[in-house]
C-alpha positions, 0 to 999 in steps of 0.5 A: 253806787249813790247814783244807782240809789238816786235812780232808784228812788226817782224811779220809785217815786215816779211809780208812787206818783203814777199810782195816785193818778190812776187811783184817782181817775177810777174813784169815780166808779165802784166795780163789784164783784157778785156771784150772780145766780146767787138766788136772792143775793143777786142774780138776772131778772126776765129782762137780764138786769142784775137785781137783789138784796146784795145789788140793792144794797150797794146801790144804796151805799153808792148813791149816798157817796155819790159814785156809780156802781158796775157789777161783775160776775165772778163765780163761785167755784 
């Protein structure tokens, strides 16, 4: 029974430390969700860039932290 304890909790820790490098590799980025269409949040201008209050907004936050940010639509239904 000790045996099946100890596999367990290497198992776990080896899930533990798996997560801190898959968190680590994808910090660099920020995904945001945004309803895009949301009029004048966010929404595609002429040229189909996602701009708005919203998007200026977190540009700004992530420029000060140094990070880059990628913008995916997620409707609101």
């Amino acid at each position: 029974m000790k045996f099946h304890g100890l596999i367990a909790s290497a198992a776990m820790l080896a899930g533990l430390s798996m997560s801190g490098m898959v968190s680590a590799t994808s910090a660099a980025d920020l995904t945001v969700g945004a309803n895009i269409g949301n009029v004048p949040w966010e929404f595609q201008d002429a040229s189909g860039e996602i701009v708005g209050f919203e998007v200026d907004l977190v540009n700004e936050v992530a420029k000060r932290l140094g990070k880059t940010v990628a913008f995916e639509n997620i409707p609101f239904n």
